[in-house]
Backbone bond lengths (Angstrom), bond angles and torsions (degrees), N, CA, C in turn:
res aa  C-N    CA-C-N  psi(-1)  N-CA   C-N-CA  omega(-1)  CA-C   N-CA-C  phi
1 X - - - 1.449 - - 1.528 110.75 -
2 X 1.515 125.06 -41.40 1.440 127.32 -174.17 1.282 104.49 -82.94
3 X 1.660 121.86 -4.18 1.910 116.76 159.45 1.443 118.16 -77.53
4 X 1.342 105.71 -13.99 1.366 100.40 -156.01 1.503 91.72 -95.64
5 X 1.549 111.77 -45.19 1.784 106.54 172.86 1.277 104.83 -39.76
6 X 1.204 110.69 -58.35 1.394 124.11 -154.13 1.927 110.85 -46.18
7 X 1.564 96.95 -56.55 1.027 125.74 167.33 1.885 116.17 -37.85
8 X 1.158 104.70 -57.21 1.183 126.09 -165.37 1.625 99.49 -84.54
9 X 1.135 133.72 -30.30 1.092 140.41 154.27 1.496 104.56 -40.95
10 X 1.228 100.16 -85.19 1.692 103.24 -167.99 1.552 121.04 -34.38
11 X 1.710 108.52 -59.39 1.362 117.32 166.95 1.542 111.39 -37.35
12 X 1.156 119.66 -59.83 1.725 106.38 -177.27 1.717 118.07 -60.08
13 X 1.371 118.06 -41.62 1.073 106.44 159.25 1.535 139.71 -72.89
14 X 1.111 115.37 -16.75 1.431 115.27 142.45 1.390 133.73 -47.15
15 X 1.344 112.37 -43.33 1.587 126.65 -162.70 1.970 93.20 -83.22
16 X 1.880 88.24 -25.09 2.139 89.33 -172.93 1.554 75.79 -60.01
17 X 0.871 138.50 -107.58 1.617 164.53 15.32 1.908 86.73 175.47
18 X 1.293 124.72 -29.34 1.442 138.60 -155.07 2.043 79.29 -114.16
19 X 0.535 99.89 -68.61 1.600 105.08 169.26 1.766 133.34 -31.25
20 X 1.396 96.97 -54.15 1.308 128.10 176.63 1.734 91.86 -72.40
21 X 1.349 128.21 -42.85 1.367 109.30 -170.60 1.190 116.42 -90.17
22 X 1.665 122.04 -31.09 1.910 129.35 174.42 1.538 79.08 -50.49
23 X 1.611 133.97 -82.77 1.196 111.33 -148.66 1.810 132.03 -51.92
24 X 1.410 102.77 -20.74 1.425 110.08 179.06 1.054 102.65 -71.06
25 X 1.618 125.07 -39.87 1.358 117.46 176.16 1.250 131.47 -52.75
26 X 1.654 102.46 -25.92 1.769 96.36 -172.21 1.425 78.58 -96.71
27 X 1.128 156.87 -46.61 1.304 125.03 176.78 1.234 142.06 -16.06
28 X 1.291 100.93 -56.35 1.686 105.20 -168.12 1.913 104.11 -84.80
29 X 1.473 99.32 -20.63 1.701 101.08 170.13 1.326 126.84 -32.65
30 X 1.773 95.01 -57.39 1.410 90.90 174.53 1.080 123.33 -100.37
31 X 1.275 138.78 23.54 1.790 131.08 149.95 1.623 98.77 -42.63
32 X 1.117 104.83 114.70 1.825 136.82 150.21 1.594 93.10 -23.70
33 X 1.509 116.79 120.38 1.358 111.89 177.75 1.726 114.06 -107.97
34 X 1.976 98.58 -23.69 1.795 117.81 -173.89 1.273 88.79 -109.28
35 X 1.289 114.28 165.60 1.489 139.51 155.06 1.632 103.10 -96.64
36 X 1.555 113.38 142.85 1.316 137.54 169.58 1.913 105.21 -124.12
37 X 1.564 113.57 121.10 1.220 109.21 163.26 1.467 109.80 -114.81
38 X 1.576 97.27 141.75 1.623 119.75 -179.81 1.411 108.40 -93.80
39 X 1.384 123.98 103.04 1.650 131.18 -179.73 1.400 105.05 -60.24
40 X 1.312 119.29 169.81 1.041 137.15 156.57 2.012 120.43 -59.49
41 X 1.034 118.64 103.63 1.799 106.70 -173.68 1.520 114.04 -56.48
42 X 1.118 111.27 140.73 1.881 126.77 171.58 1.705 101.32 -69.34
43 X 1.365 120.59 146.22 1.545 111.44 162.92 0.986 103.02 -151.97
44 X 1.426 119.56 170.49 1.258 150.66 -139.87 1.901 98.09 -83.33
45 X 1.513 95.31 -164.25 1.506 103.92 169.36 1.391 113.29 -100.02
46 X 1.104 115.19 3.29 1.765 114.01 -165.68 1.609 98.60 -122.94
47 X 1.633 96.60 -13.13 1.793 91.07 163.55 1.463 134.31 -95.63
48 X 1.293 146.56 145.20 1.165 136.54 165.85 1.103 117.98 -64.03
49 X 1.591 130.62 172.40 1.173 128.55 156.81 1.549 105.65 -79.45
50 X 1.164 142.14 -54.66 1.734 131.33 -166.20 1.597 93.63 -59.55
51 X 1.046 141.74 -25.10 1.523 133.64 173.71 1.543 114.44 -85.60
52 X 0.994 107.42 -31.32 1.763 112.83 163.46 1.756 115.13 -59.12
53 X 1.564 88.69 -53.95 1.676 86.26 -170.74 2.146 98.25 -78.04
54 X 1.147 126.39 -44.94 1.373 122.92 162.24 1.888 117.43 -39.41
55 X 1.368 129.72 -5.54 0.935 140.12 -157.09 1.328 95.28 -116.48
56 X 1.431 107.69 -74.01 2.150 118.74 163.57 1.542 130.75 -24.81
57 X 1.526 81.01 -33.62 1.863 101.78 -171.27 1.181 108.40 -62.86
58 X 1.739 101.31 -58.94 1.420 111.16 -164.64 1.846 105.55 -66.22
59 X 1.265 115.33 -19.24 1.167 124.01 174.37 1.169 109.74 -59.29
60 X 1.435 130.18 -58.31 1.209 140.01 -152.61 1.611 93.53 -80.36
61 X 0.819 120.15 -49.19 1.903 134.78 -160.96 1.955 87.70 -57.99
62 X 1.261 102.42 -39.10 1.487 80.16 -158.60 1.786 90.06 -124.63
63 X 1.379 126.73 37.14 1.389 131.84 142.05 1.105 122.76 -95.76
64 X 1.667 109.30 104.86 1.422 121.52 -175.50 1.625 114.04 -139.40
65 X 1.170 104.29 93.42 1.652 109.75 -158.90 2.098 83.23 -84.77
66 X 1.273 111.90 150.25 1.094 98.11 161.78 1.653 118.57 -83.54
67 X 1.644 107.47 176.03 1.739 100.66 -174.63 1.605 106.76 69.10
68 X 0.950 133.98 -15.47 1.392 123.50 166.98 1.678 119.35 -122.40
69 X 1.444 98.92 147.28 1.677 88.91 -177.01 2.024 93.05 -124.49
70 X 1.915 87.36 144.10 1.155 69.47 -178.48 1.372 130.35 -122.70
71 X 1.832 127.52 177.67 1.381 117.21 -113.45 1.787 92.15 -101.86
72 X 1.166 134.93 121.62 1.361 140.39 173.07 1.282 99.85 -5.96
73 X 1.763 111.45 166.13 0.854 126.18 169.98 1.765 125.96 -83.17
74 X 1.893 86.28 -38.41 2.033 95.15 -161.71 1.767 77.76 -91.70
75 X 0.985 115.28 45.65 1.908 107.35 -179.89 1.683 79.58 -131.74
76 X 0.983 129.86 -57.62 1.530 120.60 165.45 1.061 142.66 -38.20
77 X 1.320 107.91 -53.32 1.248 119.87 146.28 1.470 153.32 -54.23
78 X 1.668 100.55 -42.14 1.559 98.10 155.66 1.573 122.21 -63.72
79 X 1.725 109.24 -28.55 1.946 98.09 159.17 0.852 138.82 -66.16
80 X 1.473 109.56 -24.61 1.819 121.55 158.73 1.631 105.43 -43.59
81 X 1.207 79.75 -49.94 2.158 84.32 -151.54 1.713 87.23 -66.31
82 X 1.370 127.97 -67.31 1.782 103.60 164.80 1.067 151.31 -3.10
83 X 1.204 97.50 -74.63 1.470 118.80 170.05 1.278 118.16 -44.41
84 X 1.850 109.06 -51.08 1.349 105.31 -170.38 2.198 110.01 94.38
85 X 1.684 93.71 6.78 1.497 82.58 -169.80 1.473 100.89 -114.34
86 X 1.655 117.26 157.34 1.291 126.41 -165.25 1.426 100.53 -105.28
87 X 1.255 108.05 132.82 1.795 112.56 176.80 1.456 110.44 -49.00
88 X 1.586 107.29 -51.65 1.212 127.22 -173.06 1.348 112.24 -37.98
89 X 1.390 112.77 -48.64 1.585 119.27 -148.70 1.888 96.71 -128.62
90 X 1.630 113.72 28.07 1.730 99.12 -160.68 1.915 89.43 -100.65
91 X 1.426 108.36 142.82 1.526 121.08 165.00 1.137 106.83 -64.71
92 X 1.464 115.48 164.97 1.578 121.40 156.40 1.506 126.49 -56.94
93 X 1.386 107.30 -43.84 1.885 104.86 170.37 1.901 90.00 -53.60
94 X 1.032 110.87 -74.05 1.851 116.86 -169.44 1.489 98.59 -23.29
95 X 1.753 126.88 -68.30 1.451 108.96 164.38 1.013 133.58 -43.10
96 X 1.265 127.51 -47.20 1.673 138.74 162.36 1.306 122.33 -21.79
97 X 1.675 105.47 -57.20 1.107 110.90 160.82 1.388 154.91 -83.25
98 X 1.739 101.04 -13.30 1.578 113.58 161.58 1.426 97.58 -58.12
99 X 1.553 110.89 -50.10 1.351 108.54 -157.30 1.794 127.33 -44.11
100 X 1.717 94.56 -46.83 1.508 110.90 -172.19 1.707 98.25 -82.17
101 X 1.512 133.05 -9.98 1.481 142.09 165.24 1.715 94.44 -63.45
102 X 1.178 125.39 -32.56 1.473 131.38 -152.39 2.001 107.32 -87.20
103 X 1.792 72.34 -54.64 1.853 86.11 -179.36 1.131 104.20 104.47
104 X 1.291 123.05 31.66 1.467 121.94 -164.90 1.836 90.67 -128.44
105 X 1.433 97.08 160.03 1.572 108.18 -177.07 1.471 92.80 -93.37
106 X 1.331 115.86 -67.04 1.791 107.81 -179.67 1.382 124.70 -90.01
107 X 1.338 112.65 153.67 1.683 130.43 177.70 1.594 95.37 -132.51
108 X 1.489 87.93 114.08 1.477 99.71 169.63 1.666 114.26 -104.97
109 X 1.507 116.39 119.21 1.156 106.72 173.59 1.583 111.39 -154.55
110 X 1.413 117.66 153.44 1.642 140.99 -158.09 1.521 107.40 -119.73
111 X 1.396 86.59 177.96 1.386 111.66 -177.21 1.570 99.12 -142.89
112 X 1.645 117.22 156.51 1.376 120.40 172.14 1.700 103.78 -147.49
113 X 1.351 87.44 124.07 1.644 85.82 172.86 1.863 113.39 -114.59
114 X 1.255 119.15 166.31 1.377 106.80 156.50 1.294 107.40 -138.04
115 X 1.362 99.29 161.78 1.946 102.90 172.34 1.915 99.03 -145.46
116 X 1.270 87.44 123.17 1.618 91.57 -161.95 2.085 127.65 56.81
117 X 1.495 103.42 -104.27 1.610 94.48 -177.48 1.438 95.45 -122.81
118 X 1.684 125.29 30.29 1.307 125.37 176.12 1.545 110.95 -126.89
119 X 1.554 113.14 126.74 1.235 116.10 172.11 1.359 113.75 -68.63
120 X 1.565 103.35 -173.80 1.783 109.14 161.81 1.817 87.99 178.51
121 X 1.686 82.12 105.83 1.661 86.21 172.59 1.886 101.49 -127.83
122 X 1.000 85.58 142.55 1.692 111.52 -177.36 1.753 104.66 -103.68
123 X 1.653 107.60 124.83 1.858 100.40 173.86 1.339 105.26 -110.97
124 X 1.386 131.33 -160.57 1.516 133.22 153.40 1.440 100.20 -176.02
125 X 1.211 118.05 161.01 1.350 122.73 -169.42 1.555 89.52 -132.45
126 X 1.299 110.27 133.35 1.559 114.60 -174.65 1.551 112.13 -129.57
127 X 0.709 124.40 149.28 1.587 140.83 -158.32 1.783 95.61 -92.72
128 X 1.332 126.28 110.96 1.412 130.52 -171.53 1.611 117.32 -69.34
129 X 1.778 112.50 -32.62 1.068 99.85 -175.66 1.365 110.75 -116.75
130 X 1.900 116.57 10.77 1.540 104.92 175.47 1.883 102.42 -120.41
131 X 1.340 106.80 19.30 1.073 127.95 -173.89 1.349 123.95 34.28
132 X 1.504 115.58 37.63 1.063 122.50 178.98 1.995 121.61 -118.31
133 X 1.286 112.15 163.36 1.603 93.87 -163.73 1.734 99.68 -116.53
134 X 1.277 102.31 126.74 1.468 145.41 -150.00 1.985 91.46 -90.42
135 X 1.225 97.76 -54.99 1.918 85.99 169.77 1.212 128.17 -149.55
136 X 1.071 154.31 124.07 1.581 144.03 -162.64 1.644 106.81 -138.30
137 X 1.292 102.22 133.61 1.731 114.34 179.13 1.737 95.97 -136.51
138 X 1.314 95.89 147.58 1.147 110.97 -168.23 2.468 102.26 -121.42
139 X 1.377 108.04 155.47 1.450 83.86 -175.48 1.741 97.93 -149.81
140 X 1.362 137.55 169.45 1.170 119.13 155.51 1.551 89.38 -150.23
141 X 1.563 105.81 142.03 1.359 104.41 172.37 1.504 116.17 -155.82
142 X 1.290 135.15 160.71 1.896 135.00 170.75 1.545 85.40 -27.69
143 X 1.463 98.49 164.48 1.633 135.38 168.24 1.627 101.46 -61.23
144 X 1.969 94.33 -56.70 1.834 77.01 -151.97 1.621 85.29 -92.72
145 X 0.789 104.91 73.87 2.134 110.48 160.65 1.173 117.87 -157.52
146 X 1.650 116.82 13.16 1.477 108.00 164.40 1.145 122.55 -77.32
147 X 1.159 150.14 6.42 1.154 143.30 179.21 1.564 101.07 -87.99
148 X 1.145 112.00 -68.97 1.764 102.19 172.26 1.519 113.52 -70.14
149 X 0.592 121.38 14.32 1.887 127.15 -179.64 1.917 97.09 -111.82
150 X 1.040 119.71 -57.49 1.320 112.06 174.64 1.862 124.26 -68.07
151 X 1.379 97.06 -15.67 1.752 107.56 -179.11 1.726 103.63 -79.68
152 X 1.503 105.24 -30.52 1.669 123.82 -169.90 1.654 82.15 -68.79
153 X 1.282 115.69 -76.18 1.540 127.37 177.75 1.377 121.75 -19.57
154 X 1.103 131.61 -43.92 1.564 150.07 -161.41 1.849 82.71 -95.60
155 X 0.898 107.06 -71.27 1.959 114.93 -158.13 1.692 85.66 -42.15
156 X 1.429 129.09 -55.74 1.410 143.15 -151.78 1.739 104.25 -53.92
157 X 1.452 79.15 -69.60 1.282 102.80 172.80 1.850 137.20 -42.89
158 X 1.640 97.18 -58.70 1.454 115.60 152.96 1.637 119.91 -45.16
159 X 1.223 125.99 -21.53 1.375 127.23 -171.61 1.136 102.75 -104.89
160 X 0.871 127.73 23.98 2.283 133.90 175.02 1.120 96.01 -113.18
161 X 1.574 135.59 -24.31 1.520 109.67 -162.01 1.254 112.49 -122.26
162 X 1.811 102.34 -1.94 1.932 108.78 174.26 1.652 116.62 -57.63
């Protein structure tokens, strides 16, 4: 009888112990290993900027590719101010190159247009040092539905590059 506790003892702490480590394992899996930076979006003539950058936000808030963490904001910005380049008006090489200034593999950056009370914003995620773009979704929707229309956008998007 005191083998079989005994016995039975061990097995459970084994199974803790085998247990305790699968989970550490998937733990540390997903620690973010690249950086991804989210630009500032370009827009149209019928857009503002406080609705552009209110538009980006919600982008950014809910772009979360796994394996990547992503890259501050005032860290973006002080390369802007470097560079000398305008969100508004920057090319894709121009991202390309904040990007690899950054140290980051991706540069995510958009466009927003409107025509009347309907957007149409286009993203792409571009590859910094082979200068090529890795995923792009395009969207158009009512005014008052960007907020869940741009969160859908980000989730969509984020799932091309895991």
């Amino acid at each position: 009888m005191k083998n079989s506790i005994i016995i039975v003892t061990l097995a459970l702490a084994a199974m803790c112990f085998s247990s305790c480590g699968s989970q550490k394992t998937i733990a540390t899996s997903s620690v973010p290993t690249e950086e991804c930076a989210v630009l500032d979006f370009q827009y149209g003539k019928n857009v503002t900027a406080e609705e552009a950058k209110d538009i980006a936000e919600i982008f950014a808030v809910s772009f979360h590719p796994s394996n990547y963490k992503l890259t501050e904001a005032d860290r973006i910005n002080n390369e802007f101010n470097k560079s000398g380049y305008r969100p508004a008006k920057m090319t894709k090489q121009q991202a390309c190159e904040l990007g690899r200034r950054l140290g980051v593999k991706y540069v995510v950056i958009g466009s927003i247009n409107k025509l009347m009370d309907e957007y149409s914003v286009d993203v792409q995620v571009i590859d910094s040092v082979k200068e090529t773009t890795k995923a792009f979704e395009g969207k158009a929707f009512p005014q008052s539905e960007y907020s869940r229309e741009m969160d859908a956008l980000a989730r969509k998007i984020a799932s091309k590059i895991e």
